[in-house]
C-alpha positions, 0 to 999 in steps of 0.5 A: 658969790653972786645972787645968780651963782647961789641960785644956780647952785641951790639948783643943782644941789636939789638936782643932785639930791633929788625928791624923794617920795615914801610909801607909808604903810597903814594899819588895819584891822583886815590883814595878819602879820603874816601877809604883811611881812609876805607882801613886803618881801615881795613887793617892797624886796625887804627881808624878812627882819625888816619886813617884821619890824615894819609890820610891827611899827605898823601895827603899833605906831598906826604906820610906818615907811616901808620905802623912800626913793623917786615917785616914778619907782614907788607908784608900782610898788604901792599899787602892788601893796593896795592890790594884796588889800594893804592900806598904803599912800605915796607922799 
C-alpha cells in the first residue's frame, strides 16, 4: 500500500468514526440532587438511574460526562443544562 493509499484511508476511518465531543457536567454548591437528575432527564433524555448515577459522580468526583456525541447536537443541550443553573462545558 502506498503512502497515498494509507492516507486515504486514515481519512476515511476518521470520517467514519467521527469527533466526538462530551458535555461535562460540574459540580456546585447551588443545585440539589434533585434538580440535577430532573434536568438530566429533560435535557440530556437519560433515565432516571443514569440521571442518579451521573449526579453522584458529579458530586463525588467534582464531574462527570453526562453525554458524547457531534458538537452540532451537544451545543443545545448544554446551553439547556447552563440555562437550568448547572455548571457545564462542551470539550
Amino acid at each position: 500500500m502506498s503512502t497515498i493509499e494509507k492516507i486515504q484511508e486514515e481519512i476515511l476511518v476518521e470520517e467514519a468514526v467521527g469527533v466526538n465531543h462530551e458535555i461535562v457536567l460540574h459540580n456546585d454548591d447551588v443545585n440539589t440532587f434533585d434538580h440535577v437528575i430532573e434536568t438530566l432527564i429533560r435535557v440530556c433524555q437519560h433515565d432516571e438511574l443514569q440521571a442518579e448515577q451521573c449526579a453522584i459522580l458529579v458530586h463525588y468526583k467534582g464531574k462527570c460526562t453526562v453525554k458524547t456525541g457531534a458538537l452540532d447536537l451537544l451545543k443545545p443541550q448544554c446551553t439547556a443544562l447552563l440555562d437550568a443553573g448547572l455548571s457545564a462545558e462542551i470539550i
